[in-house]
C-alpha positions as CSV (number, residue, x, y, z in Angstrom):
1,X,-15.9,-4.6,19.3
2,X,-14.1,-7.2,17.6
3,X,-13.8,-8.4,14.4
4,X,-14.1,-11.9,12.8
5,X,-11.9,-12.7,9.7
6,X,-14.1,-11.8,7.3
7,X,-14.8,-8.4,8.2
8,X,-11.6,-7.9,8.6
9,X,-11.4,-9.0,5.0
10,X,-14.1,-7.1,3.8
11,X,-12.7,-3.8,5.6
12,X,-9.4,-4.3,3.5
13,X,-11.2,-5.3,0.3
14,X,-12.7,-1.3,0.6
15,X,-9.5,0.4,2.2
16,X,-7.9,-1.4,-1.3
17,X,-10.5,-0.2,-3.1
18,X,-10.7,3.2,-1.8
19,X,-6.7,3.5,-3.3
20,X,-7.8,1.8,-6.7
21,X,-10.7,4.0,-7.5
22,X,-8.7,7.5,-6.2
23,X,-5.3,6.2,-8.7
24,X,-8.6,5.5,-11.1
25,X,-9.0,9.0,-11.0
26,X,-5.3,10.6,-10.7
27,X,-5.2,7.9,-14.0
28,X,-2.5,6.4,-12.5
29,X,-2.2,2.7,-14.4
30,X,-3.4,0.3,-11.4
31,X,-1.4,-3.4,-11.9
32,X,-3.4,-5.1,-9.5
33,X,-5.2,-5.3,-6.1
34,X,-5.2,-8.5,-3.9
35,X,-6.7,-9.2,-0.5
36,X,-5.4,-12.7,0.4
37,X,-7.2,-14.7,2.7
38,X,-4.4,-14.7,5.1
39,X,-5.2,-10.7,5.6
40,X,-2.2,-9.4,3.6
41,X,-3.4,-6.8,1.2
42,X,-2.2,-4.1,-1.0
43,X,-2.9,-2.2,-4.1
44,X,0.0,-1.6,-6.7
45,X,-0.7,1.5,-9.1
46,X,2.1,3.0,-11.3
47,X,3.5,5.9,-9.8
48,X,4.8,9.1,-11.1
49,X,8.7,8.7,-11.5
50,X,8.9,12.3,-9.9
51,X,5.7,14.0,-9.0
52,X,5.4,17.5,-9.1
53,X,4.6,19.3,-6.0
54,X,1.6,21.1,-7.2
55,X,0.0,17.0,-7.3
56,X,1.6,16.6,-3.7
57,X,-1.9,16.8,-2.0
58,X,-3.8,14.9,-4.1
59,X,-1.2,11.4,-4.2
60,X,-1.5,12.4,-0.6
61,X,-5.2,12.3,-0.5
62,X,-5.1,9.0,-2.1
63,X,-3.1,7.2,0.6
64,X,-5.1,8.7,3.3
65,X,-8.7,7.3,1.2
66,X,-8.2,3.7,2.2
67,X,-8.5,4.3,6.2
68,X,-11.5,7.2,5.2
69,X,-13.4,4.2,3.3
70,X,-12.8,1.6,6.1
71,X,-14.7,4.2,8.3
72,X,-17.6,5.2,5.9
73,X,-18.3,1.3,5.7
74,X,-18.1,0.8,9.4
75,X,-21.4,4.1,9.0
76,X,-18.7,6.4,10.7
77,X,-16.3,10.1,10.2
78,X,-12.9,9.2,10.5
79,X,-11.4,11.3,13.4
80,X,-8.7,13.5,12.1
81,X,-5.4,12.4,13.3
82,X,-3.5,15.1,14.8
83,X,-0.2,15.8,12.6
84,X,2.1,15.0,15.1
85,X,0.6,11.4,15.5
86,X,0.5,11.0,12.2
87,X,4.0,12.2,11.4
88,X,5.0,9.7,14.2
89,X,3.4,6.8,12.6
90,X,4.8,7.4,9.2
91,X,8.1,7.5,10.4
92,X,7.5,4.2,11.7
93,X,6.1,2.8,8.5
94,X,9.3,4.4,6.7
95,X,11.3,2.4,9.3
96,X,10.0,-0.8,8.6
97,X,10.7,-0.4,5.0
98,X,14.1,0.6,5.8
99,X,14.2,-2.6,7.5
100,X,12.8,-4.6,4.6
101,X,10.0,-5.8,6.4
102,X,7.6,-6.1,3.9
103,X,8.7,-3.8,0.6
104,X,5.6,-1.2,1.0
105,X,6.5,2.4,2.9
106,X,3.0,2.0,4.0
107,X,-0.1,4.6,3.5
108,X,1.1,7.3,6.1
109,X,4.6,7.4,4.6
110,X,3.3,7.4,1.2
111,X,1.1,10.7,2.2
112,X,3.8,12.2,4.6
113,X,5.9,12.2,1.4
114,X,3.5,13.9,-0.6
115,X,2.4,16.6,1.6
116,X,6.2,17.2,2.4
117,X,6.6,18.0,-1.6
118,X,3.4,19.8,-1.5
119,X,4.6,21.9,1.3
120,X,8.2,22.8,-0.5
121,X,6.5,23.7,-3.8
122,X,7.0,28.0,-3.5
123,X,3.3,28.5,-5.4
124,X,1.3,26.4,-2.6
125,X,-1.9,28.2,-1.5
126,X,-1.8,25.4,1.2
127,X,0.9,26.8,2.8
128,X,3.4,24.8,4.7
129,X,3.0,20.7,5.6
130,X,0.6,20.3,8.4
131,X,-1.7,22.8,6.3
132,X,-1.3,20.1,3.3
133,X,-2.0,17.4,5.6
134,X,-5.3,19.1,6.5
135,X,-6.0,20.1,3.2
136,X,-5.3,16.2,2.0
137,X,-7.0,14.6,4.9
138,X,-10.4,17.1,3.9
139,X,-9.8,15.8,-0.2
140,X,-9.9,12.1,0.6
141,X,-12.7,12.1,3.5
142,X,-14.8,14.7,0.6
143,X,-13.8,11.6,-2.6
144,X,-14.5,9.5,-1.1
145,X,-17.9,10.0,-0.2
146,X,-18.5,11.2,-4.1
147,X,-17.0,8.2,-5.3
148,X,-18.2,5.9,-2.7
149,X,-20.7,3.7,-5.2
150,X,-17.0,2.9,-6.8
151,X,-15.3,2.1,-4.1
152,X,-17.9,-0.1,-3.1
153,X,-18.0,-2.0,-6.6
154,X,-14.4,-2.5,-6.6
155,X,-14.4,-3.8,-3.1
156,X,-17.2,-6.7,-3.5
157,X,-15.6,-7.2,-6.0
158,X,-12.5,-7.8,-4.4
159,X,-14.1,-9.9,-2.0
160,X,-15.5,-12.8,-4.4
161,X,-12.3,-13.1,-6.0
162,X,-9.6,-12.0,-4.0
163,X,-7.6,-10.5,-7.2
164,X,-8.0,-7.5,-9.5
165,X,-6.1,-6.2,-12.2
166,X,-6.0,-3.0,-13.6
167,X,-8.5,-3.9,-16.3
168,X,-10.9,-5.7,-14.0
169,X,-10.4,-2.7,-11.7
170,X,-11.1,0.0,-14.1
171,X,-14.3,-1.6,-15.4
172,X,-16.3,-1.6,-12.9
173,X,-15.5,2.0,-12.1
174,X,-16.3,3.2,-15.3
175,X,-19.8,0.9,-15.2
176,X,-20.5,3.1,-12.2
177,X,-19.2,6.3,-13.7
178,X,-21.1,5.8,-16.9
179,X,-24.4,5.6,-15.2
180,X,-24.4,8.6,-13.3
């Protein structure tokens, strides 16, 4: 099947989203979220300077949401991606930023560093990195369905304006939250 502009549009405005409403939640300040009509999207929250492990899975989890909500719109289960795959792809990602393509490490880098300090912290119960993989890929498919209404706020949205920042993010989310 493929895709005209604008769902390819709208299917960024949620993956976007998706990573807005789960730093929302980790209250991680969001700066802003853009989807440009040329296709070039991102979200920028305020990261941790240094995590700690025992969050490891959860930043993880967050990465791994956007693709999880581009599937739930699209009415399907993401198919879990095996580890190796995934651990390939990251690597790529972390290439290109290496590179200076574009700045951003990219979602699967972002959650392959996560789930490797989840994996190194001594009191995990997930035990060692492709069990935090699992265990993250299970957190974001499981959020995002519970905070799909959301998601789906943030992401219209998204789409009639193009730009949020982290106050025009955070409303909405708490509209939605409030109502429950």
């Amino acid at each position: 099947m493929e895709l005209n502009r604008e769902q390819i549009r709208a299917g960024l405005c949620y993956h976007e989203a998706a990573h807005a409403v789960f730093a929302y939640h980790a209250r991680l300040p969001i700066r802003y979220v853009v989807v440009t009509e040329e296709l070039e999207a991102i979200c920028v929250t305020s990261r941790l300077p240094k995590p700690y492990p025992h969050q490891g899975v959860e930043l993880a989890a967050m990465y791994l949401a956007g693709e999880h909500a581009l599937w739930k719109r699209c009415g399907q289960e993401i198919p879990l991606m095996p580890f190796n795959e995934f651990a390939v792809v990251a690597g790529t990602e972390a290439e290109d930023l290496a590179d200076g393509l574009d700045g951003h490490a990219g979602d699967h880098a972002g959650a392959l560093e996560m789930v490797r300090l989840a994996a190194n912290n001594p009191a995990s119960a997930w035990g060692g990195i492709e069990s935090c993989y699992q265990e993250a890929c299970r957190i974001a498919a499981s959020k995002v369905g519970l905070w799909w209404d959301e998601i789906t706020v943030v992401a219209e949205r998204l789409r009639e304006i193009g730009y949020l920042d982290g106050t025009e993010c955070a409303a909405p989310i708490e509209e939605v939250a409030c109502s429950r």
